[in-house]
Each structure stands twice: as C-alpha cells, then as structure tokens.
C-alpha positions in Angstrom: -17.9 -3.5 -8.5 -21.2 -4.2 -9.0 -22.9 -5.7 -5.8 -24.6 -8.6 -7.9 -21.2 -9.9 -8.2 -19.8 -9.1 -4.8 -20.3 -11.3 -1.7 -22.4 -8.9 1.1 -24.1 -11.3 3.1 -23.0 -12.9 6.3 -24.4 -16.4 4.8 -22.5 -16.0 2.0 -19.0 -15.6 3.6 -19.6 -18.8 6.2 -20.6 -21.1 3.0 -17.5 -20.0 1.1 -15.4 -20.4 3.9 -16.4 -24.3 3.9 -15.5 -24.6 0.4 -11.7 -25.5 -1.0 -8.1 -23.0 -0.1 -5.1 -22.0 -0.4 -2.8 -20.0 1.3 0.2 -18.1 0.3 2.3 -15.5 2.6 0.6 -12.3 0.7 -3.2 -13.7 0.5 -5.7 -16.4 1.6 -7.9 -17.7 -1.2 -11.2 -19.4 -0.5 -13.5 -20.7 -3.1 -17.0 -22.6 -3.4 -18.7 -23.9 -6.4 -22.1 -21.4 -6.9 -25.3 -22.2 -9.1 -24.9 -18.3 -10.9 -22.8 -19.0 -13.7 -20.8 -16.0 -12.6 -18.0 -15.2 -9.9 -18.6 -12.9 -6.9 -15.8 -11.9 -5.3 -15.6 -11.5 -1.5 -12.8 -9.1 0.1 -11.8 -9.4 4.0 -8.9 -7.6 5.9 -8.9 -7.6 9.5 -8.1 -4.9 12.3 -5.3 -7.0 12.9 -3.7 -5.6 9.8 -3.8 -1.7 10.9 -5.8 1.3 10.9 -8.3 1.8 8.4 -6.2 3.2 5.7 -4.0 0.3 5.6 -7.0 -2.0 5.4 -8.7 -0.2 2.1 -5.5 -0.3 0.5 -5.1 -4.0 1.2 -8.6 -4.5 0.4 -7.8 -2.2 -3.3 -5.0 -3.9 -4.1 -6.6 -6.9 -4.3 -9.9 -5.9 -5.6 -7.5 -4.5 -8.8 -5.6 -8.0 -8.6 -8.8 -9.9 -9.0 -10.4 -7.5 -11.9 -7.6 -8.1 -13.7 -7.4 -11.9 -14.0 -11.3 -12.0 -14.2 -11.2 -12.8 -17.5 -8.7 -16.1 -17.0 -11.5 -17.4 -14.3 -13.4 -20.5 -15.0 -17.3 -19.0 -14.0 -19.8 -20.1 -11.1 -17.2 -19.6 -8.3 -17.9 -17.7 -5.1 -14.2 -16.4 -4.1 -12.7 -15.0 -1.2 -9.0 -13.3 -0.8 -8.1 -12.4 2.7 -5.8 -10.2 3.2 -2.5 -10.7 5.4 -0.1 -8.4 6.7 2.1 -8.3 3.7 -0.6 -7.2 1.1 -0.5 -3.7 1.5 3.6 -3.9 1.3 4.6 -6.5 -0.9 5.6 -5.8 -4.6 2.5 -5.5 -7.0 4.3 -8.3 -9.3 4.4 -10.5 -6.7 1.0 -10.0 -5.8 0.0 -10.8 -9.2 1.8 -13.9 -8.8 0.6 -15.1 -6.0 -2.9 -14.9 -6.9 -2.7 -16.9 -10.2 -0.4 -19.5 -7.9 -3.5 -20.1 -6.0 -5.7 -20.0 -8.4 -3.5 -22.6 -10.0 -3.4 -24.8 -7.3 -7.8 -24.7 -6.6 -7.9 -24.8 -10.5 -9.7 -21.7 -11.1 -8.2 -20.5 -14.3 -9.8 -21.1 -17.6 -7.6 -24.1 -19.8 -5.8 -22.5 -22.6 -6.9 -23.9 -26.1 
C-alpha cells in the first residue's frame, strides 16, 4: 500500500484509537471519522502474538482482508484492525467474515442501491 493511505504516525494511531470499535475473537476494529475523503488503513500485532514471522503473517492476512472489501467502504475513515492470537490460524472465510461483521456493526460499508 501506498503510504498516503496508510496510518505511520504515532498521532495518528492515539486519535483513532479514541474513535468508535468493535471487537470480534479474530480481530479488533477501530475507526475515526478523517477530513481526506479517503480511508487509511492502520495494521498492529503485538509481540504478544509470537515471533516475527507469526506477526507479518497476521499483519498480511489482514492487510489482503482489508484490500479486498475496500471497495464496499464508505470513504473518509481512518481504520485500525488489531490483530489477536487467532488471526494467523483461523480459516480465511471466517476472517472475511468477521471483518464485514464489524464493519457492519460501526457502519462502514457502503448502502447497496
């Protein structure tokens, strides 16, 4: 991803973090409005999880789970997904599922015509 629509800074993270979430047992979804008129997406797994190789997959899997529901996203969000210990496991289906269940429930995705 491009790093214009990638949260990097420090700043960024602690203002999302304040903003709306939801939590499921695969991920952790933050979200806060932004004045962009695009989403930036914002990926954290911690050393709780495992060694690095374990957290780049976590952090893949879900990087791959957001690009492809980008299109279904209302725009001007600032988005987080945390990683928990069963992301790097859990079925990729069910991963899918999850994130549109909390994008659901934060009311993220676009309204169908």
């Amino acid at each position: 991803m491009k790093r214009a629509v990638t949260l990097k800074e420090n700043h960024e993270f602690r203002r999302t973090y304040k903003g709306a979430s939801a939590v499921s047992g695969v991920m952790v979804l933050y979200c806060r409005k932004n004045r962009l008129g695009r989403n930036r997406l914002g990926l954290t797994a911690s050393t709780k999880l495992g060694h690095a190789v374990v957290r780049n997959r976590c952090r893949r899997r879900l990087r791959e789970v957001y690009r492809l529901h980008s299109g279904a996203l209302k725009q001007g969000w600032d988005i987080i997904l945390v990683a928990r210990t069963r992301t790097a496991t859990v079925s990729w289906e069910e991963l899918n599922n999850s994130f549109l269940k909390l994008c659901g429930k934060l009311d993220l995705l676009e309204d169908k015509p």
